[in-house]
C-alpha positions in Angstrom: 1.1 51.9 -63.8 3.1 51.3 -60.3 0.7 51.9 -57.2 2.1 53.9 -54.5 1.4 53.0 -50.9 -1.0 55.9 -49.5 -1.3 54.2 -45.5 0.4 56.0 -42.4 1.6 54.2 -40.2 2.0 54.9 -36.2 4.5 52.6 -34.5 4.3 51.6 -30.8 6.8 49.4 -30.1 5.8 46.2 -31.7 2.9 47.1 -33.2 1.1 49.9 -35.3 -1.8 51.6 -36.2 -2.6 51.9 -40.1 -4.6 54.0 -41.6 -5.6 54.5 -45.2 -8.0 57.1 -46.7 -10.1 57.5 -50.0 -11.7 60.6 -51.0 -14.8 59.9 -53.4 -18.0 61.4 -55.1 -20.7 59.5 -53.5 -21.9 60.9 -50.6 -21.7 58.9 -47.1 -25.4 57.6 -47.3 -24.5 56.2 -50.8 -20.8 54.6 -49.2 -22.4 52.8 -46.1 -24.8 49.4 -47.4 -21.0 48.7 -49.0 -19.8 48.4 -45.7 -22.9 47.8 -43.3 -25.5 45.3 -46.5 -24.5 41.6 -47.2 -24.9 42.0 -50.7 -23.3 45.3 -51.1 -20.4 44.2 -49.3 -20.1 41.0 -50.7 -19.1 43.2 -54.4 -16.0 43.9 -53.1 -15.2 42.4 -49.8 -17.1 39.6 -48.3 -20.9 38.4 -47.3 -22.1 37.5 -43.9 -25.1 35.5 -42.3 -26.1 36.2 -39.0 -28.3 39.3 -37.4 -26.2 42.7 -37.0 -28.6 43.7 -34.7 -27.3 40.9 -32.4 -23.7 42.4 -32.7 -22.2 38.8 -34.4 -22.1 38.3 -37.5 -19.8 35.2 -39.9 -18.4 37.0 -42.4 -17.6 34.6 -45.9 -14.5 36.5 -47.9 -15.4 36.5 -51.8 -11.7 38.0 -52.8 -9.8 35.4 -51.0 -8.8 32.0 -51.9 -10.5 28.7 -50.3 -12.7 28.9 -47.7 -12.1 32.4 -45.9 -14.2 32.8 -42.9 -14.3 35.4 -40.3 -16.0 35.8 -36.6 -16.8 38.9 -36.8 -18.0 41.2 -33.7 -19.5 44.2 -34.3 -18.2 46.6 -31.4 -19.5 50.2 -32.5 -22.4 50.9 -35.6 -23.2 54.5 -35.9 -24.9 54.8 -39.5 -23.5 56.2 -41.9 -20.7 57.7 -40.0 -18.9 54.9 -37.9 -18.4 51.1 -38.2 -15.8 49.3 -35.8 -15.7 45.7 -35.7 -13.2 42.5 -34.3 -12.7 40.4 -36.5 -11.5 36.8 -35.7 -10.4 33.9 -37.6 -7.6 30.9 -37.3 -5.1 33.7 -37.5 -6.3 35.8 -34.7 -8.1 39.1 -34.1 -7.8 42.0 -36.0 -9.5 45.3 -34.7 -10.9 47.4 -37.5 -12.3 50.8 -37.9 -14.6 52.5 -40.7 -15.3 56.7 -40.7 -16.8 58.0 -43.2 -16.6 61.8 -43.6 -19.5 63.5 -45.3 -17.7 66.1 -47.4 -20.2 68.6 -46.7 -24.5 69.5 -47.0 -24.4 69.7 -50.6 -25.8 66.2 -52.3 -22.6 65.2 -54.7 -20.1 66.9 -52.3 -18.4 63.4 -51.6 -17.1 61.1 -48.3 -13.7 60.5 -47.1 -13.3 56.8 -46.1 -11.4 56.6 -43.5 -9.7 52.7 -43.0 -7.6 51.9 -39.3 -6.2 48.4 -39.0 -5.6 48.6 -34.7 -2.9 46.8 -33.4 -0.9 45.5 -36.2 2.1 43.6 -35.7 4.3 45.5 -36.8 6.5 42.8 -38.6 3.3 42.1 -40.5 2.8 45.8 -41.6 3.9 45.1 -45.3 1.5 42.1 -46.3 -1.7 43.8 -44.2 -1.2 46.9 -45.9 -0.8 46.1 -49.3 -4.0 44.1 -49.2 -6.1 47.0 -47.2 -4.8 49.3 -49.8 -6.2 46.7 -52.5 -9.5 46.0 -50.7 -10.3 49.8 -50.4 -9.3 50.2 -54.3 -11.9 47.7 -54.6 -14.3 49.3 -52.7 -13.6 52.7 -54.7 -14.3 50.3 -58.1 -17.5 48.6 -56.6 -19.1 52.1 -56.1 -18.3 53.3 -59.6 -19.0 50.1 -61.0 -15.6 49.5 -62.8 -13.7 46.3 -62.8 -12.1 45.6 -59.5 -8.5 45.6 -59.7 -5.6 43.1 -60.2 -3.6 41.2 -56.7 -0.8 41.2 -58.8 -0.2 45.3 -59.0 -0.4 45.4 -55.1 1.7 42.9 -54.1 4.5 42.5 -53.6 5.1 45.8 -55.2 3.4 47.6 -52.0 4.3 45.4 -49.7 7.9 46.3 -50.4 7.3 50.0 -50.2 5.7 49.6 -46.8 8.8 47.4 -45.7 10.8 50.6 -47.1 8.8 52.8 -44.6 10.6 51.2 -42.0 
């Protein structure tokens, strides 16, 4: 089954902003140790060492190839509504953004996740996007507890849609 590419993405001059969402059942309490707990992060994403508390953390990729290690500076933590973090690497800096939006009082009323990738180049917007779109998939599958899903049915099929939103 093709995967459609469900980012926007905001253009300003040579860079962009993306932004993907996923709307699930769990509520936001229930979403944030996958984004803010070593171990819950680590069944989807990546585990870190290091004290949040002391706003640095190295964060260890467990989806990537080789040794995949981030800096990673953790700029604004407002649980379980708001994570915003810099990540840096050999590559550079990347400035990420996590809401989560409770979908109401009512326990089982579900969160949207709200992804932004900051300051994208915007020549890059194709690769980066097709593997956010995969990592949050992956994130959907870790809190449902199905299998996480295949590289190979994001890219480069979503990479060239997003070069097609050009």
């Amino acid at each position: 089954m093709p995967i459609t590419p469900t980012g926007t993405v905001v253009r300003h001059g040579d860079a962009a902003e993306l932004v993907l969402e996923r709307r699930i059942g769990h509520d936001a309490i229930a979403v944030w140790p996958y984004l803010a707990e070593s171990r819950e992060l680590s069944t989807w994403f990546g585990a870190y060492v290091g004290d949040p508390d002391s706003g640095e953390v190295v964060l260890a990729m467990t989806a990537e190839e080789g040794d995949a290690t981030q800096a990673v500076e953790i700029l604004d933590c407002d649980a379980p509504e708001h994570l915003a973090v810099l990540t840096t690497d050999e590559h550079g800096s990347w400035s990420l953004e996590v809401e989560l939006v409770d979908g109401g009082h009512e326990t089982g009323s579900g969160t949207t996740i709200r992804f932004t990738h900051h300051d994208v180049p915007a020549a890059s917007v194709p690769d980066i996007a097709a593997g956010w779109e995969w990592y949050l998939d992956r994130l959907v599958a870790a809190l449902a507890g199905q299998p996480m899903p295949d590289w190979d049915d994001y890219y480069p099929a979503l990479r060239d849609a997003y070069r097609g939103s050009d």
